[in-house]
Short mmCIF file of the C-alpha atoms (twelve columns), coordinates in Angstrom:
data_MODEL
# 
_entry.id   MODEL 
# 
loop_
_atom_site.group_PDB 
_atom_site.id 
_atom_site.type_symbol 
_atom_site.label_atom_id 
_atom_site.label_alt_id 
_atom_site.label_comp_id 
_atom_site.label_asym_id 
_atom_site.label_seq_id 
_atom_site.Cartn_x 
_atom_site.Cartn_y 
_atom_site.Cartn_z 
_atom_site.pdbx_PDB_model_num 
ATOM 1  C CA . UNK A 1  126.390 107.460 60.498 1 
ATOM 2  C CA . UNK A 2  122.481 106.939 58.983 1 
ATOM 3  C CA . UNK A 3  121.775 108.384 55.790 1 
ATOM 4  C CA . UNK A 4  119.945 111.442 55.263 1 
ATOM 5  C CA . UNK A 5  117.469 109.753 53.618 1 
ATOM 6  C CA . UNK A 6  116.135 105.488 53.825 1 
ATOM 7  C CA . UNK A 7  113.519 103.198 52.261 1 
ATOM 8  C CA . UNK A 8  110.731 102.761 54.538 1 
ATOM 9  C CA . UNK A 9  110.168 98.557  54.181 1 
ATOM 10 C CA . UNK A 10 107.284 99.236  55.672 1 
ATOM 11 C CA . UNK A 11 105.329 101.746 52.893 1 
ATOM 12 C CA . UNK A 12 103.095 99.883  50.671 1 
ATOM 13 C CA . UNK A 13 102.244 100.289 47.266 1 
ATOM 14 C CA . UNK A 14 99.430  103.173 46.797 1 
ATOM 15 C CA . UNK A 15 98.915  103.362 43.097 1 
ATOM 16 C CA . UNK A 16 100.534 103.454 39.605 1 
ATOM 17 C CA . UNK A 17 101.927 106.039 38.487 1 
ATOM 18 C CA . UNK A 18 101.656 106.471 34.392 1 
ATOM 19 C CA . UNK A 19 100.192 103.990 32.103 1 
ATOM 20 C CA . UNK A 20 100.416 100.278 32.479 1 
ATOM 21 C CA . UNK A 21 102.986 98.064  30.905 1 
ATOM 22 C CA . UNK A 22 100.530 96.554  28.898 1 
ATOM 23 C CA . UNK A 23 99.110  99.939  27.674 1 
ATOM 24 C CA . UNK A 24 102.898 101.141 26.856 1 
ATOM 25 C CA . UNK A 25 103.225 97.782  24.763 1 
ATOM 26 C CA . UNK A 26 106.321 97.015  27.315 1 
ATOM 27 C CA . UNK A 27 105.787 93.756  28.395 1 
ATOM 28 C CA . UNK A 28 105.104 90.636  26.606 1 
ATOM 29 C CA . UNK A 29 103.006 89.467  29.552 1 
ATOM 30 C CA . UNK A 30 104.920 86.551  30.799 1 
ATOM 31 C CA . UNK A 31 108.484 88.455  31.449 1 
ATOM 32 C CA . UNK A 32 108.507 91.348  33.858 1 
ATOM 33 C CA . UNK A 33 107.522 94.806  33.118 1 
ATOM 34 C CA . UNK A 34 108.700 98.723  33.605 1 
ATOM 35 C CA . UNK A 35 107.130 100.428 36.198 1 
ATOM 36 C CA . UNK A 36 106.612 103.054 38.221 1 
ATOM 37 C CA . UNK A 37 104.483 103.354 41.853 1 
ATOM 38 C CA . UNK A 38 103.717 105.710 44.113 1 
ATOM 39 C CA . UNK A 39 104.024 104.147 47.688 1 
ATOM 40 C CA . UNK A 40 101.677 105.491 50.782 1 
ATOM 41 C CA . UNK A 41 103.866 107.335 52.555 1 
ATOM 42 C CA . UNK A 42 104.912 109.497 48.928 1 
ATOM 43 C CA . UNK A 43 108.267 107.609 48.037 1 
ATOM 44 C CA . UNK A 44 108.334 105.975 44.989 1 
ATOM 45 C CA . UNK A 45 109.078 102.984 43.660 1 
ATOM 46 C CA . UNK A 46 110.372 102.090 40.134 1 
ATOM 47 C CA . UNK A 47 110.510 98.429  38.666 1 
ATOM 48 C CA . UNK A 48 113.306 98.779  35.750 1 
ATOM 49 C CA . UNK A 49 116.812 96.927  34.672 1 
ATOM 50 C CA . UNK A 50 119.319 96.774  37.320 1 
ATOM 51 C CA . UNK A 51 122.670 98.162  35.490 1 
ATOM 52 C CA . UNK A 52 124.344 99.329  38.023 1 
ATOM 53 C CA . UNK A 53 127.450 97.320  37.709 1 
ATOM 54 C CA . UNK A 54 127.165 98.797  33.802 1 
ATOM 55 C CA . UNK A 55 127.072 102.687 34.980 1 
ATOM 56 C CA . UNK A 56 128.534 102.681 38.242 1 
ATOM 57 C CA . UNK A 57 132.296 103.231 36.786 1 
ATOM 58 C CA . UNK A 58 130.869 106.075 34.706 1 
ATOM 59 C CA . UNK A 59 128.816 107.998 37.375 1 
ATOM 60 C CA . UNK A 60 130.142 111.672 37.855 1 
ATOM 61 C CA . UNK A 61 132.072 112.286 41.259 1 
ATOM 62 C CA . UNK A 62 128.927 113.853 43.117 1 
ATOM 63 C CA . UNK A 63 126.791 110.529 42.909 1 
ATOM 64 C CA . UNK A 64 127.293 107.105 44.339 1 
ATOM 65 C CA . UNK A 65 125.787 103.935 44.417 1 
ATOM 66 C CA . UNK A 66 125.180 102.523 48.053 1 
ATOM 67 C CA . UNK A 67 125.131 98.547  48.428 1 
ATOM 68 C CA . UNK A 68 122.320 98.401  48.927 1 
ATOM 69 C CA . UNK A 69 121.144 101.044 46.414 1 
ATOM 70 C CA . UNK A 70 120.396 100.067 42.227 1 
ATOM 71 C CA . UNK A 71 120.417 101.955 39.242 1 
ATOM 72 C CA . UNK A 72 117.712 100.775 37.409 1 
ATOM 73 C CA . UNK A 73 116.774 101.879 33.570 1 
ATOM 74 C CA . UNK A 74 113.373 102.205 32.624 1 
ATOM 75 C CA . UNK A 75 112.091 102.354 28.791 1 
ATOM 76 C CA . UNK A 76 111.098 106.502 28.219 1 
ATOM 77 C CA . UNK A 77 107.532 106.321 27.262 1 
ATOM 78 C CA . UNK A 78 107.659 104.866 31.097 1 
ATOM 79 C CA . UNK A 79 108.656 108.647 32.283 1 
ATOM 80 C CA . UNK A 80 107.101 110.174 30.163 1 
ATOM 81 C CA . UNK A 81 103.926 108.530 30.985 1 
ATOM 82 C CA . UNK A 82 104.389 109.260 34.684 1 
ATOM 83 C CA . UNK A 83 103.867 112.931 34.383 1 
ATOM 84 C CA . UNK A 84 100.170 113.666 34.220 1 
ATOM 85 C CA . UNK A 85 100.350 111.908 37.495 1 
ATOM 86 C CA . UNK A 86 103.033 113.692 39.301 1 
ATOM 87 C CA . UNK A 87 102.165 117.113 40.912 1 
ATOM 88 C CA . UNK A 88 104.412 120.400 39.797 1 
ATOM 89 C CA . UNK A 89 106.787 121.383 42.041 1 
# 
């Protein structure tokens, strides 16, 4: 049965969404870096931690964690930067 919902592979990157690592002081340059992109067909995509095998025993009932799905933490500032860029609802 497909999923309501799938990554399109082929959606490229579009632009950044936020402020850039180096403007957050959130990467060191040489290590990677939080994230977040808009791709061009509207998805987005978030570079962050994978800790998914930390959380997934803890996730409430209603949400689970595909195989081929991540949960990925990304510092705050990095949301928090994101919303000048991200049209109300």
């Amino acid at each position: 049965m497909a999923r309501p919902w799938e990554a399109d592979e082929s959606a490229s990157l579009k632009r950044r969404l936020g402020k850039s690592p180096s403007e957050l002081g959130n990467t060191d340059k040489i290590s990677g870096c939080p994230d977040v992109w808009e791709l061009d067909n509207g998805d987005i995509a978030v570079i962050g931690g994978d800790l998914t095998a930390r959380y997934e025993v803890d996730l409430p009932d209603d949400v689970k964690i595909d195989s081929d799905e991540r949960l990925v933490v990304i510092p705050r500032n990095v949301l928090i930067s994101v919303n000048p860029d991200v049209p109300d609802a």
